[in-house]
MIMI-534263 format. One line per 3 residues: their letters; for each residue x, y, z of C-alpha. Coordinates in Angstrom, 3 decimals. Layout:
MIMI-534263
a	X/Y/Z ~ ...
***
This chain:
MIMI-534263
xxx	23.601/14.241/39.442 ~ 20.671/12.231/39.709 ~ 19.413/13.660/36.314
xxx	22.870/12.666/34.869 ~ 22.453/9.374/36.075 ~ 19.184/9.249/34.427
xxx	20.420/10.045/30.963 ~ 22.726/7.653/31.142 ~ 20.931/4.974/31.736
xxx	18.637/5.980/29.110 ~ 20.699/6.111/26.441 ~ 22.059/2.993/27.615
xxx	18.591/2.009/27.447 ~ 18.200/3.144/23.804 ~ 21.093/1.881/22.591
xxx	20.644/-1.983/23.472 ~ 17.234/-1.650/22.078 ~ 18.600/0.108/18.845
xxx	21.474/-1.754/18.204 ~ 20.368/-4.800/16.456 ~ 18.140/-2.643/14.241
xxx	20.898/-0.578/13.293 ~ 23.275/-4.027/12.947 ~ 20.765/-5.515/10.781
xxx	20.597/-2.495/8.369 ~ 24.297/-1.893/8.074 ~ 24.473/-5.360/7.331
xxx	22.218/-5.482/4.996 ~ 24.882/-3.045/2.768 ~ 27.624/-5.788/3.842
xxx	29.635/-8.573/1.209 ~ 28.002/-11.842/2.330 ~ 31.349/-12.871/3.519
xxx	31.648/-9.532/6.193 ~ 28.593/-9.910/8.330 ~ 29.743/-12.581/10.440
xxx	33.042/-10.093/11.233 ~ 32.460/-7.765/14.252 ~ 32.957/-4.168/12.652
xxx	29.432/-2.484/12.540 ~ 30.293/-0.193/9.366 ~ 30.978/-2.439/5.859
xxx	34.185/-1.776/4.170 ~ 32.556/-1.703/0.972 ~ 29.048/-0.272/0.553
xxx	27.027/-2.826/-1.996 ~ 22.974/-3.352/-2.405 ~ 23.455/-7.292/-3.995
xxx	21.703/-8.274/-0.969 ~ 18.864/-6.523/-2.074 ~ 18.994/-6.494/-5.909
xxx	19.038/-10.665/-5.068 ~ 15.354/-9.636/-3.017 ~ 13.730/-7.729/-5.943
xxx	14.876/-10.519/-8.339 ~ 14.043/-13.916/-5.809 ~ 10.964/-12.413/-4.606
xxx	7.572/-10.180/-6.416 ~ 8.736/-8.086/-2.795 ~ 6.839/-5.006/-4.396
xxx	3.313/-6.254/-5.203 ~ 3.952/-8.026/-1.083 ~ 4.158/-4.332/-0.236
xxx	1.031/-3.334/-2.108 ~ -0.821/-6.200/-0.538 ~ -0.005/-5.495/3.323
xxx	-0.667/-2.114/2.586 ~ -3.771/-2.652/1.210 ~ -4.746/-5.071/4.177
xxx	-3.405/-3.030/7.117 ~ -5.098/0.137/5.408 ~ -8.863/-1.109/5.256
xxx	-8.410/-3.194/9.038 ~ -7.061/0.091/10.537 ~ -9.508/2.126/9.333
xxx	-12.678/-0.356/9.493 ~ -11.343/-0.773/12.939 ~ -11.028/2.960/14.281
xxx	-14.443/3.750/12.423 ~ -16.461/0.784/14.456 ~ -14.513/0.859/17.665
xxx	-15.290/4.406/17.836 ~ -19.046/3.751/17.405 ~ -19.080/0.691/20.192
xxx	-16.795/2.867/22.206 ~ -18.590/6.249/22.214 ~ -21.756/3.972/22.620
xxx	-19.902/2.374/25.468 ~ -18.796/5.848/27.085 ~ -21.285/8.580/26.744
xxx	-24.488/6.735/26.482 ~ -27.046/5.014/29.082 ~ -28.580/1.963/27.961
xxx	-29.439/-1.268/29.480 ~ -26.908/-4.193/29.488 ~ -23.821/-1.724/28.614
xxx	-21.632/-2.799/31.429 ~ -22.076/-6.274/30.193 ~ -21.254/-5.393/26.483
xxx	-17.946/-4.147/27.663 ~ -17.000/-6.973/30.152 ~ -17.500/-8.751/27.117
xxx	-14.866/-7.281/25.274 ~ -13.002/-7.423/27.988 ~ -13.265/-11.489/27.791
xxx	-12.678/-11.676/24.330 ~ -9.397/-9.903/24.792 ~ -7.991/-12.699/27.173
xxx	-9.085/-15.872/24.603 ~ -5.973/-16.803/22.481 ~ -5.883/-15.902/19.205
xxx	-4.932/-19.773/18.263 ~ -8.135/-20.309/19.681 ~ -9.432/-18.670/17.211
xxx	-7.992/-19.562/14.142 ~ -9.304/-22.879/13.260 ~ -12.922/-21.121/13.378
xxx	-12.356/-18.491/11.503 ~ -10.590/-20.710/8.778 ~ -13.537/-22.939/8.536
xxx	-15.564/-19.609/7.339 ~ -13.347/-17.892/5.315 ~ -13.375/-21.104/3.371
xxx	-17.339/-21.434/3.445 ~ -17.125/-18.139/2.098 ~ -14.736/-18.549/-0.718
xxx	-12.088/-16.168/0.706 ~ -9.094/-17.860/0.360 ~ -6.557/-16.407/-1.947
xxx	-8.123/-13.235/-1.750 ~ -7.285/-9.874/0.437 ~ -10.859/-10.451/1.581
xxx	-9.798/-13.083/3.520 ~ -7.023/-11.226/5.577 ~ -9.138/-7.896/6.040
xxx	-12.796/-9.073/6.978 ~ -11.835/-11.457/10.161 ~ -10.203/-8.456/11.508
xxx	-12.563/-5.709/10.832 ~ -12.562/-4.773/14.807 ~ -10.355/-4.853/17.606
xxx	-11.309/-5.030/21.406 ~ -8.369/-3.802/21.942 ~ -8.597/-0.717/20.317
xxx	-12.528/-0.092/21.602 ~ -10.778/-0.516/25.126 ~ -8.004/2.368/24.491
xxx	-10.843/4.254/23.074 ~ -13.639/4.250/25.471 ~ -10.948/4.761/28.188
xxx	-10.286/8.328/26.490 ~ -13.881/9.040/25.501 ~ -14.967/8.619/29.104
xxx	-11.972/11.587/29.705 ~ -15.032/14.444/28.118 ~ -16.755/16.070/29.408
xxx	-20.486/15.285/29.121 ~ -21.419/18.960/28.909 ~ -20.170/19.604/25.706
xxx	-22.085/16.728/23.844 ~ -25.036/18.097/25.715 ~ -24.712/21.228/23.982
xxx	-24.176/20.091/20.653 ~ -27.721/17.540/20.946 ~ -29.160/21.189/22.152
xxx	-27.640/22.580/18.926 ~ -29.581/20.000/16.846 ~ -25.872/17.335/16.207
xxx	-26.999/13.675/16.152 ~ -24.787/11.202/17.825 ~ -22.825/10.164/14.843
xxx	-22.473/14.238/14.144 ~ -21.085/14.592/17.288 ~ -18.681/11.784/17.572
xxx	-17.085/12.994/14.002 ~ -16.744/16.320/14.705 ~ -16.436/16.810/18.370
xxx	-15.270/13.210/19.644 ~ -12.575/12.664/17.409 ~ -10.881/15.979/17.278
xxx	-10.553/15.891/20.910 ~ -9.304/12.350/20.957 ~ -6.528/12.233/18.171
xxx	-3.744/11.131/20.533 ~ -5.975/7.841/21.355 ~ -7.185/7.595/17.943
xxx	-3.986/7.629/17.016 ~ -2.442/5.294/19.392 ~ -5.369/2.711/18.750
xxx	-4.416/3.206/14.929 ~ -0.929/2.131/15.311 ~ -1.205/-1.070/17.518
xxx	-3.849/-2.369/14.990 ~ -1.359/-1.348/11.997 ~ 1.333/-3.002/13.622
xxx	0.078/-6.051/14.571 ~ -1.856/-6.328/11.307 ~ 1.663/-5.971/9.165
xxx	3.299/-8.114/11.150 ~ 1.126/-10.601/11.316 ~ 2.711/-14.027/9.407
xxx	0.518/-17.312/10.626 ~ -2.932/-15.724/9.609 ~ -1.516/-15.325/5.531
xxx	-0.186/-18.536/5.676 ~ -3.005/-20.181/6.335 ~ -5.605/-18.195/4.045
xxx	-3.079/-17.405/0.908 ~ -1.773/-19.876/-1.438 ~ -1.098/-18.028/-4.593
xxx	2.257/-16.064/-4.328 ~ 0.189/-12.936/-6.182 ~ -1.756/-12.153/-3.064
xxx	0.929/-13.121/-0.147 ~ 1.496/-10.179/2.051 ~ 4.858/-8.457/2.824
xxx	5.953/-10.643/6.061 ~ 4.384/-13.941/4.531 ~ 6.454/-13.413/1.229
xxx	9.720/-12.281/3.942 ~ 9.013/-15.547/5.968 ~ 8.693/-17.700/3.283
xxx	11.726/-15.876/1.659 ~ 14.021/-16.197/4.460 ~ 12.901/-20.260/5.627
xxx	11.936/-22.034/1.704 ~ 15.251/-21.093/0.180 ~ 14.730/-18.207/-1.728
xxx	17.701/-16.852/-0.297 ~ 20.180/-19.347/-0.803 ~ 20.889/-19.834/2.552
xxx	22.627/-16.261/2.356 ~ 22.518/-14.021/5.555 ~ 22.271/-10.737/3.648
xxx	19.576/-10.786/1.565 ~ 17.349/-12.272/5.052 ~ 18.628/-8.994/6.431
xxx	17.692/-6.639/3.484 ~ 14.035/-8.093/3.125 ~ 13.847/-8.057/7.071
xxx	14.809/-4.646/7.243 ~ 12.507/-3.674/4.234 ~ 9.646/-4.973/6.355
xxx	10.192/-3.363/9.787 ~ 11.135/0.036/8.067 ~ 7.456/1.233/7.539
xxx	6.697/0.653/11.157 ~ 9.380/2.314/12.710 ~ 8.448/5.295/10.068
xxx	5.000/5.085/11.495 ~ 6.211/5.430/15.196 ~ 8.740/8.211/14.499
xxx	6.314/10.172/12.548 ~ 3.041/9.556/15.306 ~ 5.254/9.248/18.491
xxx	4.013/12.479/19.886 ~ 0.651/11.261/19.473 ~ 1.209/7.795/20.698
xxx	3.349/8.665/23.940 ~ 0.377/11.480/25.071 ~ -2.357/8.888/24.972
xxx	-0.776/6.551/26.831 ~ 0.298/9.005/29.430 ~ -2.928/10.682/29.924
xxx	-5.748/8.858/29.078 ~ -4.596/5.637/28.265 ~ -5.802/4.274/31.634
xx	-8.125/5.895/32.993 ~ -11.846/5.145/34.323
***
């Protein structure tokens, strides 16, 4: 009984959190003048909400550009977190407890704080309107170090003894030995970066001008709020749901991955 009750109240669960997902793409397949009804399934499939997307908007070169972005920041990011982290975790050197308190600080300043800064040198450097201005500032994550080193510090040190007996440098080691036994953090520290890289909105706003280099949810946002839609509710649907569909891909396809690190060495130490 008390597993029954369980189930239920996750799938209960589930479904709240599902719902307006699935109501937004079923929706999206809707005549403008059915969403507003309350039947979840349209009674006539049609795709003008997003043939009016592909013709308002340059929606596929958007998609080319976030994935560009969130590609080079997600893997600049697990490459040099790694490093700090394994530097962090499994060696002794002076000062290395206050290296990580300092991450830890930087992780509770506000990223607004930030922003006007990192503007201001972007622009010195002639970034604007460029991908190199939405990759570089983000290059690494504290977060990700954090979720790292907390699963680094989860091996045991006689293993990466043996290897520096073997003749493996420290890079050698952290490649071959590190990684492989860390995927599920890896992996989890991979996906929060991707995610809040694609989804970020203010950041490309601020650095991109020229409609050719606007990212995926700055082209949605603008899109959705400067008219491009016509003030229709289907076609803010269809581009919305075009934008969140790669991340829920992402999550369905790494979810084993994700859910292990974060129930057994997400924590620790």
């Amino acid at each position: 009984m008390k597993k029954f009750l369980l189930y239920i109240v996750l799938i209960l669960g589930a479904v709240a959190f599902a719902y307006p997902f699935v109501w937004m793409m079923l929706a999206s397949f809707k005549p403008e003048l059915e969403i507003g009804g309350l039947t979840l399934l349209p009674s006539s499939w049609t795709l003008d909400s997003y043939r009016l997307v592909f013709e308002s908007i340059p929606i596929v070169r958007a998609f080319l550009n976030s994935l560009i972005v969130v590609v080079a920041v997600t893997g600049s990011v697990l490459l040099f977190s790694s490093m700090i982290a394994y530097a962090l975790s499994k060696l002794n050197w002076r000062g290395r407890e206050t290296v990580f308190n300092t991450i830890l600080f930087t992780m509770m300043v506000p990223g607004m704080v930030m922003l006007i800064p990192l503007y201001t040198l972007v622009v010195r450097f002639g970034w604007t309107d460029s991908l190199v201005g939405l990759i570089v500032p983000f290059l690494m994550n504290a977060t990700a170090v954090l979720i790292l080193r907390q699963s680094f510090l989860t091996i045991p040190g006689d293993i990466l003894e043996a290897a520096r007996i073997d003749g493996c440098g420290e890079l050698r080691i952290l490649f071959t030995i590190i990684w492989p036994l860390s995927i599920p953090a890896i992996v989890t520290a991979g996906i929060i970066v991707f995610i809040g890289n694609w989804n970020e909105v203010l950041w490309p706003i601020m650095v991109i001008r020229k409609e050719e280099w606007m990212t995926m949810p700055q082209m949605v946002a603008l899109f959705s709020v400067g008219g491009g839609s016509f003030g229709k509710l289907g076609p803010q649907l269809a581009a919305a749901f075009m934008l969140g569909l790669p991340i829920i891909a992402l999550f369905l396809f790494f979810q084993r991955y994700f859910i292990s690190s974060m129930a057994s060495s997400g924590l620790k130490g």
